[in-house]
C-alpha positions as a Markdown table, in Angstrom:
| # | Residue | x | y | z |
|---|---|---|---|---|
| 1 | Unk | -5.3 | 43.8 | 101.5 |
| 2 | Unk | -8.0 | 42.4 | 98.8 |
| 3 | Unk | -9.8 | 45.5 | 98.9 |
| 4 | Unk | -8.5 | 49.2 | 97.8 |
| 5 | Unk | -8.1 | 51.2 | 100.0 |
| 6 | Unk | -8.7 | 54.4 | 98.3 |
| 7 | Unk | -12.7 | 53.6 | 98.2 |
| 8 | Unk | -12.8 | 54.0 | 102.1 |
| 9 | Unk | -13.9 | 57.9 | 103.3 |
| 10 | Unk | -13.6 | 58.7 | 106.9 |
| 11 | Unk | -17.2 | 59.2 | 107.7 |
| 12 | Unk | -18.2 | 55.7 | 106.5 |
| 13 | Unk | -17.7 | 52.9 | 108.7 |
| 14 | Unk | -16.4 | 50.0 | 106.8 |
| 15 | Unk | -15.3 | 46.2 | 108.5 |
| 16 | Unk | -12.9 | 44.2 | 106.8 |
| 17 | Unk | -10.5 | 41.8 | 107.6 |
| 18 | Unk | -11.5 | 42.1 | 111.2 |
| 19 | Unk | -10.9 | 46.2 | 111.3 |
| 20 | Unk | -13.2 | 48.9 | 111.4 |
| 21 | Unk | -12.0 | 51.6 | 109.1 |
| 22 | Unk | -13.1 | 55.3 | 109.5 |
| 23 | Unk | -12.3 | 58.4 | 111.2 |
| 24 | Unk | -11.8 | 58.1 | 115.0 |
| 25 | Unk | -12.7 | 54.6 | 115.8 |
| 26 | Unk | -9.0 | 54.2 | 117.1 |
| 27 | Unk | -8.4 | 57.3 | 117.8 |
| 28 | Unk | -10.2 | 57.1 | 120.2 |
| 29 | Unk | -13.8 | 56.3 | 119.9 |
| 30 | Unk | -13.4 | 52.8 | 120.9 |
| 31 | Unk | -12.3 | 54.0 | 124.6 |
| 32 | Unk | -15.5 | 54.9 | 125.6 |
| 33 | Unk | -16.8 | 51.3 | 125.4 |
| 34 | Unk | -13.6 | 49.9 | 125.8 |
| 35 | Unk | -13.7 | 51.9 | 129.6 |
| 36 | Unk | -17.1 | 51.0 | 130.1 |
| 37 | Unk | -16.8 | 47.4 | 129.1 |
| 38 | Unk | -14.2 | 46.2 | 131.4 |
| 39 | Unk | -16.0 | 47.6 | 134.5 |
| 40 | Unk | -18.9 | 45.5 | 132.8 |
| 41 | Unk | -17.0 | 42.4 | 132.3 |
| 42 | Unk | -16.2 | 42.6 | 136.1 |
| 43 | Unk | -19.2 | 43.0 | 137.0 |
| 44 | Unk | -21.1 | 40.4 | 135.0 |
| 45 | Unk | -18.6 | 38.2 | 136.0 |
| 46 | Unk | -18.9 | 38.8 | 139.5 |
| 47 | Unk | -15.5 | 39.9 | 140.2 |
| 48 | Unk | -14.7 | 43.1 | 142.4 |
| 49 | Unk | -13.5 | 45.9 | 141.3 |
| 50 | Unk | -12.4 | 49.6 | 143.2 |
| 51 | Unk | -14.5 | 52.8 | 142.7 |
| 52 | Unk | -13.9 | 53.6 | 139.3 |
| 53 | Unk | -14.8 | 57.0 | 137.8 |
| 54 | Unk | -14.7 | 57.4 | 134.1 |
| 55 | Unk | -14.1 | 60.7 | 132.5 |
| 56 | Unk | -14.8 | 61.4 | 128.9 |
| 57 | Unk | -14.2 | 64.6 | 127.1 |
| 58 | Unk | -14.1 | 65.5 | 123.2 |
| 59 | Unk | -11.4 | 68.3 | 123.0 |
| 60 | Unk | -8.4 | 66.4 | 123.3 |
| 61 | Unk | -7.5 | 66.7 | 119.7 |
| 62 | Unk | -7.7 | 70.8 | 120.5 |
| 63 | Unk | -5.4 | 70.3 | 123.8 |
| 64 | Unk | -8.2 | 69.7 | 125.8 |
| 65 | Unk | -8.6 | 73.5 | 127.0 |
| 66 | Unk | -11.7 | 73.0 | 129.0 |
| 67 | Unk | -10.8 | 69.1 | 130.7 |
| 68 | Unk | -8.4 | 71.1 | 133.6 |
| 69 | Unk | -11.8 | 73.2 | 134.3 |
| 70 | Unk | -14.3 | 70.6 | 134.8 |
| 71 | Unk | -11.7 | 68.2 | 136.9 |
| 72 | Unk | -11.0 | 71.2 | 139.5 |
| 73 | Unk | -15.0 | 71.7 | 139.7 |
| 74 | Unk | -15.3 | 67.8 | 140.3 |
| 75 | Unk | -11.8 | 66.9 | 142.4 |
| 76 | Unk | -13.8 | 66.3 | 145.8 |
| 77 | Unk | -16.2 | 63.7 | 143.7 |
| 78 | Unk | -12.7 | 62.3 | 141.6 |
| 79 | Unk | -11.3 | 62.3 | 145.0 |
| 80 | Unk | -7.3 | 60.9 | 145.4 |
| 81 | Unk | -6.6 | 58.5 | 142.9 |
| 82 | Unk | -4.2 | 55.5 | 143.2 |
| 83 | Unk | -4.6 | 54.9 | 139.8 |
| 84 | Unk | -5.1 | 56.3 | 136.1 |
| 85 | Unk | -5.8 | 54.4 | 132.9 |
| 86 | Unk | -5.8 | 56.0 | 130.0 |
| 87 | Unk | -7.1 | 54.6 | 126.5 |
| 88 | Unk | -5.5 | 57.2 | 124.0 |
| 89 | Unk | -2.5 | 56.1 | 123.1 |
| 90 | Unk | -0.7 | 53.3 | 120.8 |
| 91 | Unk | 0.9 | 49.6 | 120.2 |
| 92 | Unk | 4.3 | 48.9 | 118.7 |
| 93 | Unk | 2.5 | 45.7 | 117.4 |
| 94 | Unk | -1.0 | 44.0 | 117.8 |
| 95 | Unk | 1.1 | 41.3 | 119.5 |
| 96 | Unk | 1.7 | 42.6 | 122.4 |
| 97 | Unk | 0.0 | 44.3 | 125.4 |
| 98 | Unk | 1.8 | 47.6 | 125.6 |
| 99 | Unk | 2.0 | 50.1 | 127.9 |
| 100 | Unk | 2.9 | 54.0 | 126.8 |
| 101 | Unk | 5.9 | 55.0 | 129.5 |
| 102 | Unk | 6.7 | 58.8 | 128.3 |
| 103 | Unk | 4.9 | 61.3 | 125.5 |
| 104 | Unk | 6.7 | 64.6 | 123.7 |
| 105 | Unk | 5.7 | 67.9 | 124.1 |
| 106 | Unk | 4.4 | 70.4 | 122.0 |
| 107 | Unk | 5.1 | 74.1 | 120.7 |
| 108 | Unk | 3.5 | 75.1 | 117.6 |
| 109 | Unk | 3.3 | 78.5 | 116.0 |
| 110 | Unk | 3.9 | 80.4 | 112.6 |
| 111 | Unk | 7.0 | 81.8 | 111.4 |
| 112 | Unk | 6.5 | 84.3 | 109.1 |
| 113 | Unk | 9.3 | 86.2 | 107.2 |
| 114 | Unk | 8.4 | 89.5 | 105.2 |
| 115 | Unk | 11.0 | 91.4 | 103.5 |
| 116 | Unk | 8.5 | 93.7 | 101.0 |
| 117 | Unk | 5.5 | 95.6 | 101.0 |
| 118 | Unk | 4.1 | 94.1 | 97.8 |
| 119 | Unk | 5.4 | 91.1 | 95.1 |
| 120 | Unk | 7.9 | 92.0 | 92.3 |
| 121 | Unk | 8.4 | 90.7 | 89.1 |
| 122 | Unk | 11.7 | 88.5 | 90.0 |
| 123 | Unk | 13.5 | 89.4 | 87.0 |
| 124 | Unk | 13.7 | 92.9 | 88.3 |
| 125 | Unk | 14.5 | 92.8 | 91.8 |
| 126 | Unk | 15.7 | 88.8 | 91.8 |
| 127 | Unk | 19.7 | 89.4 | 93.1 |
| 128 | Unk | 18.9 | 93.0 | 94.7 |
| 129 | Unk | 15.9 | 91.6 | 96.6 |
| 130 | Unk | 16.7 | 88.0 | 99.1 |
| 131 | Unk | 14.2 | 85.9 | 98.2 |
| 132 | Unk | 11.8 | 85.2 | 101.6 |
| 133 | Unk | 11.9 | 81.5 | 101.2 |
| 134 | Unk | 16.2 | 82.1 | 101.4 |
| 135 | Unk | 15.7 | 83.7 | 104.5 |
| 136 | Unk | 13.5 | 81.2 | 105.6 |
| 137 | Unk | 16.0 | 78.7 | 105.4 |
| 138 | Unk | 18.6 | 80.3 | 106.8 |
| 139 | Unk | 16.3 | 81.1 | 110.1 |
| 140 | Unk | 15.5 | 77.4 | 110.4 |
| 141 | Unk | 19.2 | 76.8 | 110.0 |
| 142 | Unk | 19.3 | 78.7 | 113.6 |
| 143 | Unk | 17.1 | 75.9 | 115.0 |
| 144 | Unk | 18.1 | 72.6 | 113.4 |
| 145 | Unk | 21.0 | 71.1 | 111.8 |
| 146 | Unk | 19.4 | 70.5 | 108.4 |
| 147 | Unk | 21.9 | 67.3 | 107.6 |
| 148 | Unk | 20.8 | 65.3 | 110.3 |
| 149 | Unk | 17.7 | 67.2 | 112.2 |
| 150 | Unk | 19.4 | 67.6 | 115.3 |
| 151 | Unk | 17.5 | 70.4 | 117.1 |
| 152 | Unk | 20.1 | 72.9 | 118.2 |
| 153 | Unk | 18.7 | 75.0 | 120.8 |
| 154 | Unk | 19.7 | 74.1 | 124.0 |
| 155 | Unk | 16.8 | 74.3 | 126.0 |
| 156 | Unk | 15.3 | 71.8 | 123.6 |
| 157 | Unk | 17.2 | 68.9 | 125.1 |
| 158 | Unk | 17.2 | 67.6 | 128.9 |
| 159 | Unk | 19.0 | 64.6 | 128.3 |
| 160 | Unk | 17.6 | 60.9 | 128.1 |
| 161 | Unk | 17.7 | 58.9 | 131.0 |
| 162 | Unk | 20.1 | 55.6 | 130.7 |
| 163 | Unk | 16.8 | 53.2 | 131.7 |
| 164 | Unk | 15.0 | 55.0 | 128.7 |
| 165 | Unk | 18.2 | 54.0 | 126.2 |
| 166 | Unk | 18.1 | 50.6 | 127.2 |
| 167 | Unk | 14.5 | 50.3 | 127.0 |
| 168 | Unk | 14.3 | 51.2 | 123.7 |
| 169 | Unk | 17.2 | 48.9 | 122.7 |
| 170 | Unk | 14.9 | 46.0 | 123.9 |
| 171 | Unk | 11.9 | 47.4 | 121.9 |
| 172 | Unk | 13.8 | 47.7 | 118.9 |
| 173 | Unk | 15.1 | 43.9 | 119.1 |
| 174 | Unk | 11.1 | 42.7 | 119.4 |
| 175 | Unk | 9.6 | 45.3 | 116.6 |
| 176 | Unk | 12.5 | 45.4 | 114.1 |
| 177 | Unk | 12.4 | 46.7 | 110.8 |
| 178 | Unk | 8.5 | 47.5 | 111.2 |
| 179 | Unk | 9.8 | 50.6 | 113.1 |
| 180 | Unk | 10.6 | 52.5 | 110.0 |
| 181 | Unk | 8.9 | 49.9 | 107.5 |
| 182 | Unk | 5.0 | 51.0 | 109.0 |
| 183 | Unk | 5.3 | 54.3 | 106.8 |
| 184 | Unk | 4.2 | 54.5 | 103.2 |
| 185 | Unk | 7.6 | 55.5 | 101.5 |
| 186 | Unk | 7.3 | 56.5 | 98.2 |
| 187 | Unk | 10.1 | 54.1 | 97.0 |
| 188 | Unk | 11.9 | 50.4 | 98.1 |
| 189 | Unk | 14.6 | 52.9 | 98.2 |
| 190 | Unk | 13.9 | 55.8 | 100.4 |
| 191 | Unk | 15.6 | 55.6 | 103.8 |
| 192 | Unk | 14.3 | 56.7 | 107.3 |
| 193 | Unk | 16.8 | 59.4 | 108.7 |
| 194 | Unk | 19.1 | 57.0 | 110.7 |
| 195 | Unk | 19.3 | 52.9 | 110.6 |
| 196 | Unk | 19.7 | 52.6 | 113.6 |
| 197 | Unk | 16.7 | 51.0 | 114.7 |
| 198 | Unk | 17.1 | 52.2 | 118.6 |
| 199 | Unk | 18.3 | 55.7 | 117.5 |
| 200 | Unk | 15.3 | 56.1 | 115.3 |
| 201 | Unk | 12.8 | 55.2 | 118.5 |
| 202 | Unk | 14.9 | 57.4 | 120.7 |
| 203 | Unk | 14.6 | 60.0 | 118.1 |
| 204 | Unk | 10.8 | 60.1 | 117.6 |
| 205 | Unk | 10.2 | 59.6 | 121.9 |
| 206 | Unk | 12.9 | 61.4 | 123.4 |
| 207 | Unk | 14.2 | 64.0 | 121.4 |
| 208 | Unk | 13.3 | 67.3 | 119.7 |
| 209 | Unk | 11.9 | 67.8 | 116.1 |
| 210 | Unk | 11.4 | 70.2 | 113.5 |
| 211 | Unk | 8.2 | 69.7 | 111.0 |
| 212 | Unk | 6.9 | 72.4 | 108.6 |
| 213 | Unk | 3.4 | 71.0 | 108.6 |
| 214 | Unk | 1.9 | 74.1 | 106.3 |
| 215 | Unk | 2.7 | 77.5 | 104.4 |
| 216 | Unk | 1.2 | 80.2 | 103.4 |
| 217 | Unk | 2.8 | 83.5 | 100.7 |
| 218 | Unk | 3.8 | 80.5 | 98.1 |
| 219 | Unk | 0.9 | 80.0 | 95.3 |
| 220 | Unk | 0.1 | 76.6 | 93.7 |
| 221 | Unk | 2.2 | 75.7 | 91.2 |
| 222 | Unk | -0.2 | 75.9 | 88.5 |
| 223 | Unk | -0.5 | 79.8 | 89.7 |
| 224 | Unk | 2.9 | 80.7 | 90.3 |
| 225 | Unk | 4.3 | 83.2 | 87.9 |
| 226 | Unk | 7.9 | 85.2 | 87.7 |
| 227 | Unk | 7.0 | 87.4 | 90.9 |
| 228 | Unk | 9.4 | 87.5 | 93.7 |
| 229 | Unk | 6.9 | 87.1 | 97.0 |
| 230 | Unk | 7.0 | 89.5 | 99.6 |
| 231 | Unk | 6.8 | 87.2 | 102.4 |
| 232 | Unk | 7.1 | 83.2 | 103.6 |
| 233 | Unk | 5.1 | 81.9 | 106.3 |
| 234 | Unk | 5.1 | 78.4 | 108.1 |
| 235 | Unk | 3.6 | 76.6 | 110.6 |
| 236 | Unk | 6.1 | 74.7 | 112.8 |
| 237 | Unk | 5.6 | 71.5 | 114.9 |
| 238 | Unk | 8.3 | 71.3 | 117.4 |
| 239 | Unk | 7.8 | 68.4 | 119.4 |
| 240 | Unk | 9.8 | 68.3 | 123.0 |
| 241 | Unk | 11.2 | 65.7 | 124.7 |
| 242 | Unk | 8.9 | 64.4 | 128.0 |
| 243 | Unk | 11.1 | 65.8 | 130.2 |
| 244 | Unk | 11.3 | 69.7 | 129.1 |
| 245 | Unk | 9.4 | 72.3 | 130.1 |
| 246 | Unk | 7.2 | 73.4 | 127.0 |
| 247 | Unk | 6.9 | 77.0 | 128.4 |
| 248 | Unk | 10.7 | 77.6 | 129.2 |
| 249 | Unk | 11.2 | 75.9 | 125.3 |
| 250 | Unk | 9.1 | 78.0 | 124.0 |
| 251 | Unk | 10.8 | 81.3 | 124.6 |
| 252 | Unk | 14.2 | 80.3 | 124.2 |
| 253 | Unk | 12.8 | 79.0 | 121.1 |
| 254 | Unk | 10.9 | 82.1 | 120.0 |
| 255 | Unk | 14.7 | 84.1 | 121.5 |
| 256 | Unk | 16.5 | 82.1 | 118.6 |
| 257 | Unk | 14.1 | 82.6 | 115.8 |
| 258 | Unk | 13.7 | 86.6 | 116.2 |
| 259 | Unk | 17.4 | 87.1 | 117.4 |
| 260 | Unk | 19.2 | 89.7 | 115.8 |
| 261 | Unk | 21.1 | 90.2 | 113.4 |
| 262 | Unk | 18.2 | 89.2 | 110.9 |
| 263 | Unk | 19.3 | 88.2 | 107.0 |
| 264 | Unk | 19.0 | 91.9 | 105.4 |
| 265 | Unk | 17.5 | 93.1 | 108.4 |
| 266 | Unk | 14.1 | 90.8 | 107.1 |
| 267 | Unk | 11.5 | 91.1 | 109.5 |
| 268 | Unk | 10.8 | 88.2 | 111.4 |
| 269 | Unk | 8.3 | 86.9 | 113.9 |
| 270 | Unk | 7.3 | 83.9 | 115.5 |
| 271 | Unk | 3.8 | 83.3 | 117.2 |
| 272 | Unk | 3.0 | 80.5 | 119.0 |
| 273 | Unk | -0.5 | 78.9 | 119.0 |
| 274 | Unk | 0.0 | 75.4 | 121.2 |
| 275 | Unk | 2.0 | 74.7 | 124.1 |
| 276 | Unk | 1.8 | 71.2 | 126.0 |
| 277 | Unk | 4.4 | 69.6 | 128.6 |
| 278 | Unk | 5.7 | 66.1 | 127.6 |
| 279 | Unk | 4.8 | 63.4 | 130.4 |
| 280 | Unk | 6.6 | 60.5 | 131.6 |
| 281 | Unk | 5.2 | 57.8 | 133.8 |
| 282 | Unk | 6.7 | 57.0 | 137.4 |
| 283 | Unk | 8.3 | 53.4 | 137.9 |
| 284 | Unk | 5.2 | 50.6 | 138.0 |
| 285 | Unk | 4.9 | 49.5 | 141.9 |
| 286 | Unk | 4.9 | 45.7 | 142.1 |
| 287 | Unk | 1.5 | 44.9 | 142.1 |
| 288 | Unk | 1.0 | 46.8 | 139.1 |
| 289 | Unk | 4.2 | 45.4 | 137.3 |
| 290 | Unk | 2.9 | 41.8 | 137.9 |
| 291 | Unk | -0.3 | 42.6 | 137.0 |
| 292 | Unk | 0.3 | 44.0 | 133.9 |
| 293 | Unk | 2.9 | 41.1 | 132.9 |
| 294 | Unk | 0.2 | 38.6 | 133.7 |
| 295 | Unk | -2.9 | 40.5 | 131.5 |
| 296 | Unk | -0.5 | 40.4 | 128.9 |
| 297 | Unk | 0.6 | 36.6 | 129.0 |
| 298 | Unk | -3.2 | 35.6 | 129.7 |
| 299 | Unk | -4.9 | 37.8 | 126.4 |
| 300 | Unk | -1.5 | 37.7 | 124.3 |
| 301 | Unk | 0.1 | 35.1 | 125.4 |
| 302 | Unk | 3.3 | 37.5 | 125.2 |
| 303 | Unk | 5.3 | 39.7 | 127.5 |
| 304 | Unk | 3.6 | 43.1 | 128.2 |
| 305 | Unk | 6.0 | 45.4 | 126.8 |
| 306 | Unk | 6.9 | 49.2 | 127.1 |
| 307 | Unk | 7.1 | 52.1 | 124.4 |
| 308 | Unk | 7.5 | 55.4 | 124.4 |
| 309 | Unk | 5.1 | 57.7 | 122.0 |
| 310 | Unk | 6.2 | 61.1 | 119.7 |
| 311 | Unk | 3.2 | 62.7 | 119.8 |
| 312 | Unk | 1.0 | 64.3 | 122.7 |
| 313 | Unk | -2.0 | 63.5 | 124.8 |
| 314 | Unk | -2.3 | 67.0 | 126.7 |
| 315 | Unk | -3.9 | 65.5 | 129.6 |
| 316 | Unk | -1.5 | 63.3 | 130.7 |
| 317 | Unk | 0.6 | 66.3 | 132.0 |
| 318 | Unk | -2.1 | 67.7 | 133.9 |
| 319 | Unk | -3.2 | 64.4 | 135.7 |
| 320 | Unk | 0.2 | 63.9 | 136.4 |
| 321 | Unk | 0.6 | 67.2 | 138.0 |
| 322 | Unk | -3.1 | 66.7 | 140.1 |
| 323 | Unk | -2.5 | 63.5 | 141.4 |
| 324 | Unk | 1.4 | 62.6 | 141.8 |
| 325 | Unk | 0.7 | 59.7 | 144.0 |
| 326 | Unk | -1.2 | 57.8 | 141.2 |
| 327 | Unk | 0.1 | 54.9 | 139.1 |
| 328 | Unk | -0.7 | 55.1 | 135.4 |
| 329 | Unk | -1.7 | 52.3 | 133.0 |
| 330 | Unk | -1.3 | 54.0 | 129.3 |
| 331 | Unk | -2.1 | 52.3 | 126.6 |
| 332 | Unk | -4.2 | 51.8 | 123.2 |
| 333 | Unk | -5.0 | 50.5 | 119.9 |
| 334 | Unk | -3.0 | 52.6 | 117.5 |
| 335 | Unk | -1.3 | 50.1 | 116.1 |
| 336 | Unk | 1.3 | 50.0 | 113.1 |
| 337 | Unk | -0.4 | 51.9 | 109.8 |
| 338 | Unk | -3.6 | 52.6 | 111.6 |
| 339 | Unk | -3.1 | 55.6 | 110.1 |
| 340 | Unk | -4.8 | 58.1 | 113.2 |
| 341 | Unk | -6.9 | 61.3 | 111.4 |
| 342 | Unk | -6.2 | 59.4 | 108.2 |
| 343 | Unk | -9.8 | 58.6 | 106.0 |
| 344 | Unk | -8.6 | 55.1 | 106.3 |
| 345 | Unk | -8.3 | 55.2 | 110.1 |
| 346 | Unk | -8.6 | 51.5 | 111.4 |
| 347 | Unk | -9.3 | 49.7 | 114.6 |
| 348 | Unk | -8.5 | 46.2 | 115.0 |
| 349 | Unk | -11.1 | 44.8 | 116.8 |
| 350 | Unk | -9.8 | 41.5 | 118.2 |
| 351 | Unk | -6.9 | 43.4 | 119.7 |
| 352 | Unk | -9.2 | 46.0 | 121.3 |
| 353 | Unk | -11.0 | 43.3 | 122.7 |
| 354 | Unk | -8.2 | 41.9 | 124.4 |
| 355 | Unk | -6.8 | 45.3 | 125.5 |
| 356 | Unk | -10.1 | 45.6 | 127.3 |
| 357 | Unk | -9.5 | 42.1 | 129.0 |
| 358 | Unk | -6.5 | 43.4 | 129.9 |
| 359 | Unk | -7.7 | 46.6 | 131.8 |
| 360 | Unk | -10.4 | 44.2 | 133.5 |
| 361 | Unk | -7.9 | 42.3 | 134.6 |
| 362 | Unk | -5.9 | 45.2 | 135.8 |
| 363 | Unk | -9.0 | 46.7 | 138.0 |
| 364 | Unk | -9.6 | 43.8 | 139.7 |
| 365 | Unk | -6.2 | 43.2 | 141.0 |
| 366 | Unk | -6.2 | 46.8 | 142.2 |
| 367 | Unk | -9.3 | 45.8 | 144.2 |
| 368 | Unk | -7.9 | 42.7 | 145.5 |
| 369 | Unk | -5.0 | 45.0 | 146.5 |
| 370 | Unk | -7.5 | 47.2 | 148.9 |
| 371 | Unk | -9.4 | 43.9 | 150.1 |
């Protein structure tokens, strides 16, 4: 890049290099327009297209708690659907048309761990009183193998489907080493957790994960003193494989965590905040298949291509719950080190352009389809 990066803030829009950097251009302000503007390129065009209806919302980042509301109030307007696009999602590369064929789950929640009433000085109690971040550990050992991150509760893990292993053998071959290289390590030398470039794709869309994404008992180091805490909290992100239920996971996981016997009888509890099923797509019907292979050889002149995603859109779920006869399209403009709710978000806006030819081009096959 011949600019720094660290001058960009995430509330003022900056172009450079043909990307707009700032806070939710990719993620996902640019669907609106992107939605809009294929219908319009159809249009101006001349070229049919079927009865579209376009749905925008602004709580997805929250899990979208209101969106299954308003869709139930307006289901005999949305009327059956043969197909749903959605513009929230990501790209293995900006080289490709891709379409997004699963997402994970979601259970988050804080695990707290007290063990006193009030802090002690550690010199006192330290070997008499188990430190709370020990106990801590030895709770999470319960739920993941700490070696390798292998989520160990059962009901965590569906098994992955044969055509999903083999898919992601092919996406490995065409991304490569950008898999794991995206990511800002902090040395040449750090290493992903596997090199297994397949593994590492199956391991961020198909199988479970433990993150501690925040804390709260432990002081800054600057304020941290000789005073053994009374108590360890953490948020966890567990993310779920597409095909486990997020409700069933979520006991069995809160079952493991609380189960007794406790270290020293420690009092633990675990309170969940976020639950979301996984979703994974239904086979592409011809048409559709051939459609999308074309858009992606006419506006890339590449292969579309298929990926799964780690993280969650909550909706997804839903609208495949409502409307199990639709066909989905999935797709977006999070590319590599776009860097979503980062302050040096980007969009690249030639290949949002052509992702918007590419849902044009999708439409109006559909309505050649119904002709």
């Amino acid at each position: 890049m011949a600019f720094c990066l660290r001058s960009l803030g995430p509330y003022e829009p900056v172009i450079k290099n043909g990307r707009l950097y700032g806070r939710g251009g990719a993620d996902d302000g640019y669907s609106i327009f992107s939605a809009l503007g294929s219908i319009g390129a159809l249009q101006s065009a001349g070229l049919p297209h079927p009865r579209c209806v376009v749905v925008i919302e602004a709580s997805e980042e929250s899990g979208s708690p209101d969106l299954p509301f308003y869709v139930e109030q307006l289901k005999d307007r949305i009327g059956q659907l043969s197909l749903i696009v959605c513009l929230d999602s990501g790209a293995g590369d900006y080289e490709h048309f891709w379409l997004t064929t699963s997402l994970r789950g979601l259970i988050a929640g804080n695990l707290n761990i007290r063990i006193l009433r009030e802090g002690v000085h550690s010199g006192h109690a330290s070997g008499i009183v188990p430190s709370t971040f020990r106990i801590l550990r030895l709770i999470l050992d319960r739920i993941e193998d700490a070696q390798t991150g292998k989520v160990l509760v059962p009901a965590l893990d569906n098994g992955i489907p044969e055509q999903v292993v083999e898919q992601m053998k092919k996406t490995a071959e065409v991304l490569g080493k950008d898999i794991s290289e995206e990511f800002p390590w902090i040395t040449h030398e750090t290493e992903p957790v596997v090199k297994d470039l397949a593994e590492l794709l199956l391991n961020r869309n198909w199988r479970a994960t433990v993150c501690v994404t925040g804390a709260d008992g432990l002081p800054p180091l600057s304020n941290a003193g000789n005073v053994l805490r009374p108590y360890t909290g953490v948020k966890l992100s567990i993310r779920l494989p597409p095909n486990v239920n997020s409700t069933s996971a979520r006991e069995a996981l809160k079952q493991v965590l609380e189960a007794k016997p406790l270290p020293y009888n420690a009092h633990v509890e675990f309170v969940t905040d976020k639950c979301a099923d996984g979703w994974s797509a239904p086979p592409l019907v011809l048409w559709l298949e051939e459609a999308t292979q074309t858009a992606g050889q006419t506006y890339f002149n590449k292969p579309a291509l298929s990926l799964g995603e780690g993280g969650s859109i909550p909706f997804m779920g839903m609208l495949g719950k409502m409307f199990p006869q639709a066909q989905f399209v999935v797709t977006g403009v999070l590319g590599p080190q776009s860097n979503a709710h980062g302050p040096n978000e980007f969009l690249d806006i030639e290949f949002s352009k052509k992702i918007t030819c590419c849902v044009a081009y999708i439409l109006h096959q559909q309505a050649l389809q119904s002709s």
